[in-house]
matplotlib code that plots the C-alpha trace (Angstrom):
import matplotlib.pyplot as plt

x = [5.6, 3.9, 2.9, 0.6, -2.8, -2.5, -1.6, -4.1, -6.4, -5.0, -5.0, -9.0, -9.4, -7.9, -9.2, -12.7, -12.7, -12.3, -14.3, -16.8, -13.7, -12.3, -15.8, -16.1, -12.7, -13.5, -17.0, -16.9, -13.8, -14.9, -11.2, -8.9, -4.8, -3.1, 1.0, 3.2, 6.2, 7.5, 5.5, 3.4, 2.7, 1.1, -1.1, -2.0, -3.2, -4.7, -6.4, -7.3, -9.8, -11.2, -12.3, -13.9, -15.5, -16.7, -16.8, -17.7, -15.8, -12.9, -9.2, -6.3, -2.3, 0.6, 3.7, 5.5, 8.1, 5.8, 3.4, 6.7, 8.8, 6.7, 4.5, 1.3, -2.6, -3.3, -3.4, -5.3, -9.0, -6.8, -7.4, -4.0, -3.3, 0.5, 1.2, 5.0, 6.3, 9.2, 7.8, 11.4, 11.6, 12.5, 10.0, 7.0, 7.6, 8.5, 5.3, 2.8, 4.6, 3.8, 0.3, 0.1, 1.7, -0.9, -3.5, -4.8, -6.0, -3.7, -4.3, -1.0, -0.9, 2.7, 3.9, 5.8, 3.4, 6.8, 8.3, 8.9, 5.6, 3.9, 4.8, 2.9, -0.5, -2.8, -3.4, -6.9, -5.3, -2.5, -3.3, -1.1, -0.3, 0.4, 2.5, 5.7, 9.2, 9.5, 12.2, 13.1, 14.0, 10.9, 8.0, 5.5, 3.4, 3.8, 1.8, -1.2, -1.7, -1.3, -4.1, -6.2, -6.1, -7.0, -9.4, -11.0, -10.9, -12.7, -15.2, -15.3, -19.1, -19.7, -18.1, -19.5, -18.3, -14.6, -15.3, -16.2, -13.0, -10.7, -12.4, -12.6, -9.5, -6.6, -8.2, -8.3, -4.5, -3.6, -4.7, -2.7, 0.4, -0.1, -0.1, 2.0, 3.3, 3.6, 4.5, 8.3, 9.9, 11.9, 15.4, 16.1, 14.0, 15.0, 12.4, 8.8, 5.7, 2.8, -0.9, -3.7, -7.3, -9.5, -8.2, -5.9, -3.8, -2.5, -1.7, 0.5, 2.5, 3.3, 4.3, 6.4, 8.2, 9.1, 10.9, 12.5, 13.6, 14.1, 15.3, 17.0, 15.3, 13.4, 10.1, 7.0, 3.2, 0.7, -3.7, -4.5, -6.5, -3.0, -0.9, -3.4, -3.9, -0.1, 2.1, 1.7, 4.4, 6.9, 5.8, 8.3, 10.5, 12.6, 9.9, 7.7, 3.8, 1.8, -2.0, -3.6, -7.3, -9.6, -12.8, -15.1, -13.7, -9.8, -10.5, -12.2, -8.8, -6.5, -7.6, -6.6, -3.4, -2.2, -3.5, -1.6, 1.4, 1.6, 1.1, 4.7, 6.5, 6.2, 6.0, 2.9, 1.3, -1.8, -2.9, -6.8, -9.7, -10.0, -7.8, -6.9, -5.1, -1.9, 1.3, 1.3, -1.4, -1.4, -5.3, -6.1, -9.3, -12.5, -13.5, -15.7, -13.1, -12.1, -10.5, -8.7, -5.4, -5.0, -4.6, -3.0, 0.2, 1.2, 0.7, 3.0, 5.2, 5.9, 6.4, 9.3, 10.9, 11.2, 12.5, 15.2, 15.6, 16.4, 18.8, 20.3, 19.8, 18.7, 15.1, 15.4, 18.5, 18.5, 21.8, 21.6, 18.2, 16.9, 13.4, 14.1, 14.4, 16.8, 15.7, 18.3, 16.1, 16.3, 18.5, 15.9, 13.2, 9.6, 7.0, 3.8]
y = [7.0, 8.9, 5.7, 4.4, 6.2, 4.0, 1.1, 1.1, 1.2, -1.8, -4.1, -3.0, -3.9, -7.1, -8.2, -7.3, -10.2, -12.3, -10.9, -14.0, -17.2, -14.5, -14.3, -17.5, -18.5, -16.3, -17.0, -20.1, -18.1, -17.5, -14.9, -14.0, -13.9, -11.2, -12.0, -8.9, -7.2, -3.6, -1.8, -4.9, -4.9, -1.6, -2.7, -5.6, -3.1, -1.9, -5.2, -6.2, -2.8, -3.4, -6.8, -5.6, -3.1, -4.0, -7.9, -7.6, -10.7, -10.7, -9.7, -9.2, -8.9, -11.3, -11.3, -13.7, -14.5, -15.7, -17.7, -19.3, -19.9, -19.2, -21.1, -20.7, -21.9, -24.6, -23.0, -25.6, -23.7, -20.8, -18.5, -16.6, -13.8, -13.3, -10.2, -9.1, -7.1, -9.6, -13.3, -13.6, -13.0, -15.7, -15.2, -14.6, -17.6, -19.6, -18.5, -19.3, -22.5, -23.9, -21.9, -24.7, -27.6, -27.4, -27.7, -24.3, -22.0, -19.3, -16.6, -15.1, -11.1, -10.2, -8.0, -11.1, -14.1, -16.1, -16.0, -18.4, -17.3, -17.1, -20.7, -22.3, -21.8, -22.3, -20.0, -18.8, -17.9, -16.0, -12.1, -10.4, -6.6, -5.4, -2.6, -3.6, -2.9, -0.7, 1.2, 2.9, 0.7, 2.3, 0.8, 3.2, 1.9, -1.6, -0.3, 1.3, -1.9, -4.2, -2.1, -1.7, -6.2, -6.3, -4.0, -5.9, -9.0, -7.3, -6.4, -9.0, -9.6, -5.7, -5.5, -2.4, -0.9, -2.2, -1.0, 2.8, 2.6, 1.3, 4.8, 7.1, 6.1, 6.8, 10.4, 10.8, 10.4, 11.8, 15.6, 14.2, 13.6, 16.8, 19.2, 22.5, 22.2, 19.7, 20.5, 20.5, 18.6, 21.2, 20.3, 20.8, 17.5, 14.8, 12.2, 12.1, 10.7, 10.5, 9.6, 8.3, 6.6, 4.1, 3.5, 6.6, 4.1, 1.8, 5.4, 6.5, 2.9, 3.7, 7.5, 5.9, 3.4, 6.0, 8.6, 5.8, 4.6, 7.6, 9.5, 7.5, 9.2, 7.9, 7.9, 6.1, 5.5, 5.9, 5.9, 9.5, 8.1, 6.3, 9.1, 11.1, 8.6, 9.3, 9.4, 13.3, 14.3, 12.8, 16.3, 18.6, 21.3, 18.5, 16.2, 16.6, 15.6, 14.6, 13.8, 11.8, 12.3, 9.7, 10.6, 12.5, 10.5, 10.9, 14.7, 15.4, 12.9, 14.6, 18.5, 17.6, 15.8, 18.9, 21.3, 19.4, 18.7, 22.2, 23.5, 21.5, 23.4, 20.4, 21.2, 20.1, 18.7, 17.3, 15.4, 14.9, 16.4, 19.6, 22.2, 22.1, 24.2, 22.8, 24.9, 23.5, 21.4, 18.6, 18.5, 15.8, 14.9, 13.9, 10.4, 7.5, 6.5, 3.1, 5.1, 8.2, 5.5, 5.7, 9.2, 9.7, 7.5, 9.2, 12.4, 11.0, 9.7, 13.4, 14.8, 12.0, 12.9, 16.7, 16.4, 13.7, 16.6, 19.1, 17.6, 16.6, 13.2, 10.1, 8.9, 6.5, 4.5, 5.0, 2.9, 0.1, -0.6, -4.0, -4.9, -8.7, -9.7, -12.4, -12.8, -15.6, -18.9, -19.9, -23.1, -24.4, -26.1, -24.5, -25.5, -26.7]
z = [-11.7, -14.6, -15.8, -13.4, -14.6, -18.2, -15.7, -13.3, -16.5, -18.1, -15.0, -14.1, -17.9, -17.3, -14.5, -16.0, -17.3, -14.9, -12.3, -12.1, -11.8, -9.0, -7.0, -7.3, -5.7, -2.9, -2.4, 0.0, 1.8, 6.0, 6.0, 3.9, 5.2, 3.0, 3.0, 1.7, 2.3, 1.7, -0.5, -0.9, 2.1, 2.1, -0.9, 1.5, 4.2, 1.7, 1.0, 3.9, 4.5, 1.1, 1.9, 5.3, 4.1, 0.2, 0.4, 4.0, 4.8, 7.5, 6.4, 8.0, 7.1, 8.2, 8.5, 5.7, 7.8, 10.7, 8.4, 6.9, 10.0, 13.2, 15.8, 13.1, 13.6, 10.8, 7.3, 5.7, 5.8, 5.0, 2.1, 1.7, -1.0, -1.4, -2.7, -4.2, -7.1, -7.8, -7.0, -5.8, -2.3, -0.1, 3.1, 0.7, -1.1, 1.8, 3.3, -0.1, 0.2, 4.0, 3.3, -0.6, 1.5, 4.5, 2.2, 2.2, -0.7, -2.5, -4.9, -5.8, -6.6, -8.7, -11.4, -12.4, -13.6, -14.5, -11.2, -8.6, -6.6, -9.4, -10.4, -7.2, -8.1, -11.6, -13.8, -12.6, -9.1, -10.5, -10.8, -13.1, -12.0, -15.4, -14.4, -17.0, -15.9, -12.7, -13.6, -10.0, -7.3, -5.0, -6.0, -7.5, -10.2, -8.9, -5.3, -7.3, -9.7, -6.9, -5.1, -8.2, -8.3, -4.2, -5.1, -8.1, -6.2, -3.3, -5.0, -7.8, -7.5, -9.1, -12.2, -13.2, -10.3, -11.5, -15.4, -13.8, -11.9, -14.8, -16.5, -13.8, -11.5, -14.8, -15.2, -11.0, -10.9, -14.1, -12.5, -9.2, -11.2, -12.9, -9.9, -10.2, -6.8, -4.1, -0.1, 0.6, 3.6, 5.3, 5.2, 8.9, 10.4, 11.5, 11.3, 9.9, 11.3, 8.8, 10.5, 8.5, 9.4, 7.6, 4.3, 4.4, 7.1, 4.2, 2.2, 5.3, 5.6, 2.2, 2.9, 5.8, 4.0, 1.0, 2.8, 4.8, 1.3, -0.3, 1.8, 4.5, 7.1, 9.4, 9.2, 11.1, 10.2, 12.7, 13.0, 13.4, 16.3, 17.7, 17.6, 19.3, 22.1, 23.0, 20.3, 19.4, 22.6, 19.7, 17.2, 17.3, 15.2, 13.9, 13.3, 10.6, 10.7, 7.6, 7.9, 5.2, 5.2, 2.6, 4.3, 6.7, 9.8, 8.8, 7.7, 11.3, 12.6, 10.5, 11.8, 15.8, 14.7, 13.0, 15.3, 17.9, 16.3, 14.9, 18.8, 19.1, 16.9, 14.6, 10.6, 9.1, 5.9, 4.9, 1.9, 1.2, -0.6, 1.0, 2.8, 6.7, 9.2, 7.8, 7.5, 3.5, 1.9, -1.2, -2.2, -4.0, -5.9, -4.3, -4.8, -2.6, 0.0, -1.3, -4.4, -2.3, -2.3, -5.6, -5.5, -2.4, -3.0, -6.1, -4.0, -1.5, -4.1, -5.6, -2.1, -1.4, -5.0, -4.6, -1.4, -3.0, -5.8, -3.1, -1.5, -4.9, -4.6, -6.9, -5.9, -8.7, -7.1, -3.5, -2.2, 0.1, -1.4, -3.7, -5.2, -4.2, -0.5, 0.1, 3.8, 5.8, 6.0, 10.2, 10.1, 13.2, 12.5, 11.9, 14.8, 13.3]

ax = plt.figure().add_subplot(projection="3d")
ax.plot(x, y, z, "-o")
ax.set_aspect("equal")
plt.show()
């Protein structure tokens, strides 16, 4: 975890380089299909809203296992980005393979060039992560670095954009990862919901799948503006609430789902770049909103350790939990 501020800065460096062969595979490209599971799959979201909003182009996230088993439109105008830590697992690769086989076009995002998903495509399709050996089973440096490459390749046509955030990005989450104090979980809930708009969205997926990791409690990620339409009459003294704000929209979001949840009973927790009417607060640093991720998970990611710590347990080596995915291939056949 304390490495990812060097990390981030080594794979912007990296990818500085290669900024023009990468806008130039993705130039011609109507969508892009971004394939990732876990935590990679919350870099994907990630991805996807980077895409929209800084290449302007059409994005969305699928499920691996659909793509590589399901009912699935033709892939072979497709332009896929599979995204895993491990290259191992067997949907992701099953998936980069039907999207290779059908003739489509794959850029593969992994912190393990030599794996078997990194082994489909050539060389100037294959982004390296550079995050070295993650050491804890819960990804944490892995999820920033694979954001920082989505977020190179999004915006692969400004390269000076991607030099000032291989500078300023390392220093942002340095002063995150130095923080005092972080908000405790109360030891009394149940379950967590953690809300989160725009590009904070991706940042509460994340939040989600860490405590469910973590802490083996469950725990579900929501828009602000979802769990407002309905999903608020879930807040309640046993069920904690944490808003994640990465802009003006998700602050003005975030403020009614913790005024609401907190008119529950529910305990509440916000994380963003300014204080709100929540019970405890994690302020982070103030950055454009396409950067607030990168502070914001290693926010979350403190939050989830403490609360390991507290209830004395090892957020390093959760049990029951593996960085590769072995998922059961269907013995029928795949509709094309």
């Amino acid at each position: 975890m304390v490495e990812q501020p060097s990390r981030v800065a080594e794979c912007l460096g990296h990818l500085a380089g290669r900024l023009t062969g990468i806008h130039a595979g993705l130039a011609d490209a109507p969508a892009l299909l971004l394939l990732g599971r876990g935590s990679s799959r919350s870099a994907s979201s990630y991805g996807s809203i980077a895409f929209q909003h800084l290449a302007v182009r059409p994005a969305l996230v699928a499920s691996p296992a659909d793509v590589a088993w399901g009912r699935s439109l033709p892939l072979d105008t497709v332009t896929a980005i599979a995204v895993s830590q491990s290259g191992e697992s067997t949907e992701m690769i099953a998936a980069a393979e039907r999207v290779r086989d059908q003739g489509g076009r794959l850029f593969v995002v992994t912190n393990t060039p030599s794996s078997t998903l990194g082994g489909l495509v050539t060389e100037d399709r294959l982004i390296n992560c550079h995050a070295g050996q993650e050491r804890a089973i819960p990804a944490t440096k892995t999820v920033s670095t694979a954001m920082a490459c989505l977020y190179a390749m999004a915006i692969a046509h400004d390269a000076a954009t991607v030099r000032h955030a291989a500078a300023a990005l390392p220093v942002a989450i340095e002063n995150v990862l130095r923080a005092r104090t972080v908000p405790t979980l109360p030891t009394d809930i149940d379950a967590v919901v953690v809300v989160g708009e725009g590009y904070a969205a991706p940042t509460a997926e994340e939040a989600a799948i860490k405590f469910r990791e973590i802490l083996s409690m469950p725990a579900t990620a929501l828009e602000a503006s979802e769990f407002l339409h309905g999903s608020i009459t879930s807040a309640g003294p046993r069920v904690a609430v944490i808003a994640i704000a990465a802009d003006d929209v998700g602050s003005h979001l975030a403020a009614q789902v913790l005024r609401g949840a907190a008119s529950r009973g529910a305990p509440t927790i916000s994380i963003g770049p300014s204080t709100t009417e929540a019970a405890q607060a994690h302020v982070v640093p103030e950055l454009r909103a396409e950067w607030m991720p990168f502070v914001i998970v290693p926010a979350i990611q403190r939050i989830a350790v403490e609360a390991a710590l507290i209830r004395g347990w090892d957020a390093d080596t959760p049990p029951d939990l593996s960085k590769i995915t072995k998922t059961a291939v269907p013995t029928t056949d795949v509709e094309e």
